[in-house]
C-alpha positions in Angstrom: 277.5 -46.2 117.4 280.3 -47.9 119.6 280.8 -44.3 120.8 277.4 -43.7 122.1 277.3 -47.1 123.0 280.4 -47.4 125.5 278.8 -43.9 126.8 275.6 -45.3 127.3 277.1 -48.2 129.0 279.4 -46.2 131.1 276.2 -44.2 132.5 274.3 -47.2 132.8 277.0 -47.8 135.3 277.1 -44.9 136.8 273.2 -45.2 137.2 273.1 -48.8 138.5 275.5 -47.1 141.5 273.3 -44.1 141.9 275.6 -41.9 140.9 273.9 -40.4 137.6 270.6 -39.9 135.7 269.1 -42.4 133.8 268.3 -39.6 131.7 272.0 -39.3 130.4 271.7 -43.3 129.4 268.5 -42.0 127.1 270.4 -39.3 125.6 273.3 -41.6 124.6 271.2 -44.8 123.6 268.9 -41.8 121.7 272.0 -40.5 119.5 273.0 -43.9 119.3 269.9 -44.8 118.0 270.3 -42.7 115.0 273.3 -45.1 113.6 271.8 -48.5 114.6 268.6 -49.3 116.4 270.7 -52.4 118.5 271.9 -50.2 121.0 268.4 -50.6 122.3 269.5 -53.8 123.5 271.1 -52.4 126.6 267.4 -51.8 127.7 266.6 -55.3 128.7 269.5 -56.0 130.7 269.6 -52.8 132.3 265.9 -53.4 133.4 267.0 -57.1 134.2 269.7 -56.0 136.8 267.2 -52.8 137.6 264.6 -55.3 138.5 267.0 -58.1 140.4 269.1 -55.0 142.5 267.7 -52.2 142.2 264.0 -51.7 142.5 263.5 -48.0 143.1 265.1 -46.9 139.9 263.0 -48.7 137.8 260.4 -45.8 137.5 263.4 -43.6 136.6 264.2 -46.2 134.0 261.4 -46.7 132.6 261.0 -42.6 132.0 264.6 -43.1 130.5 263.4 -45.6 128.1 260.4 -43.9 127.0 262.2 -41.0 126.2 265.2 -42.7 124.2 262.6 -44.1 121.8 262.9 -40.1 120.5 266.2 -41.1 118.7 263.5 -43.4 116.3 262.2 -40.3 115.3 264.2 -39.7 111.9 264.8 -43.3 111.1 261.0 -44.3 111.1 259.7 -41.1 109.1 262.2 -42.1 106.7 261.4 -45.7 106.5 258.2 -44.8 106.1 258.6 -42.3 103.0 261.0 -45.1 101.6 258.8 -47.7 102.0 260.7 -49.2 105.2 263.5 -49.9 103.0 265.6 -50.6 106.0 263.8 -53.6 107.0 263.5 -55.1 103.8 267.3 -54.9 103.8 267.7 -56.5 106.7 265.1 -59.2 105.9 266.5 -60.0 102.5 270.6 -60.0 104.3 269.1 -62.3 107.0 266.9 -65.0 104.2 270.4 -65.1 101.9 268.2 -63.0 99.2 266.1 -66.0 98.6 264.2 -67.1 101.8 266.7 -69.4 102.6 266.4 -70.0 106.7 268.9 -72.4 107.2 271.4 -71.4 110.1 275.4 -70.5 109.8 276.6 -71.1 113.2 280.0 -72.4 112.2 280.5 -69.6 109.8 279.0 -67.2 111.9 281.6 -68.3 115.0 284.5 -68.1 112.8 283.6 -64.6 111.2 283.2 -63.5 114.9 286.8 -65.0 116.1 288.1 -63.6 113.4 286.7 -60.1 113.5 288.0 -59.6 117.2 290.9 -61.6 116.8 291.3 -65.7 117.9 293.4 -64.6 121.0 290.2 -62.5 122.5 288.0 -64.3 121.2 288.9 -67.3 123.0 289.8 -64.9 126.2 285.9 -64.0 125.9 284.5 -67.4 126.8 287.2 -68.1 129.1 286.2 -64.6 130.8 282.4 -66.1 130.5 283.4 -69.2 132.5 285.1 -67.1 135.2 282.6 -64.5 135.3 279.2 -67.3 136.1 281.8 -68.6 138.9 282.2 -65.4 140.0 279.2 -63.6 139.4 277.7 -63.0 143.3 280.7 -61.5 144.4 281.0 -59.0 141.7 279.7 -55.5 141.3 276.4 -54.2 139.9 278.9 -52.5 137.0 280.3 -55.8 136.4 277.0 -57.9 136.0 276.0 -55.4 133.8 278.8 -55.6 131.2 279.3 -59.3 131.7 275.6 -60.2 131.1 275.5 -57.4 128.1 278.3 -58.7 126.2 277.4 -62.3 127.3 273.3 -62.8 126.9 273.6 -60.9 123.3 277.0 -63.5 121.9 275.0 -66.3 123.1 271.6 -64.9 121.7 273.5 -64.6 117.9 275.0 -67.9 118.2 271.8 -69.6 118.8 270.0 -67.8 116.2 272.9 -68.6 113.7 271.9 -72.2 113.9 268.4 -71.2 112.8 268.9 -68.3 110.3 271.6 -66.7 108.6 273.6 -63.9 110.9 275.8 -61.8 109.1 279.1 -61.3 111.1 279.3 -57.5 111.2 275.8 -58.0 113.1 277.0 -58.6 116.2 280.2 -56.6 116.6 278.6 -54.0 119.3 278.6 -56.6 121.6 282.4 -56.6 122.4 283.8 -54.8 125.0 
């Protein structure tokens, strides 16, 4: 997925400058798709920055998303002859096998330092600081990846506190 993911990211780029088809992002979050459904998560914050910048793509983007949902295609008609054994796998990984809801935050933040390394890791939220200081100045591409990677670490970190995340969840996210 990280494949399809940095190309779907590099289009969405690309788009956001007017210098490509939304259509190639749908073909790259569609493939992607058929790995794992969370590169779907570039949708909201391209239509974010679509909406805040960029108004007259959005009806280009919304065609674009519309036609990425065709990736779905094979993983839903075999969820549905295996009796959506994907999501009860993700339920039952999220509850701790027994419907456990308490959060892992602390576990969850050290599993992610230590899958990108301590040295990035900490890199990352200094790059967060200087990227809200910065943010006006910077380019469409660049408010794009910064609030990708950004929204979606903070978004697992809060829901750690709530449920348990497994680490491996949340490793698209980095750059």
């Amino acid at each position: 997925m990280a494949f399809f993911l940095a190309l779907a990211l590099y289009f969405s780029c690309l788009f956001l400058e007017e210098k490509s088809s939304a259509y190639k992002i749908s073909f790259a979050i569609a493939l992607g798709s058929l790995f794992k459904w969370t590169i779907f998560l570039l949708w909201p914050v391209l239509l974010a920055l679509v909406l805040f910048y960029k108004r007259h793509l959005l009806k280009s983007c919304f065609k674009a998303i519309i036609l990425s949902f065709a990736g779905l295609l094979p993983s839903l008609i075999w969820n549905v002859e295996h009796q959506f054994s994907t999501f009860k796998h993700v339920y039952t990984q999220s509850s701790g096998g027994m419907n456990q809801s308490d959060g892992n935050f602390f576990e969850f933040l050290i599993s992610q330092s230590a899958l990108v390394g301590p040295v990035f890791f900490i890199l990352l939220f200094m790059g967060a600081y200087w990227g809200v200081k910065a943010f006006k100045e910077k380019s469409i591409s660049f408010k794009l990846l910064f609030v990708f990677v950004h929204t979606y670490l903070l978004f697992y970190l809060i829901m750690s506190l709530f449920t348990k995340m497994q680490p491996n969840w949340a490793i698209f996210i980095y750059p």
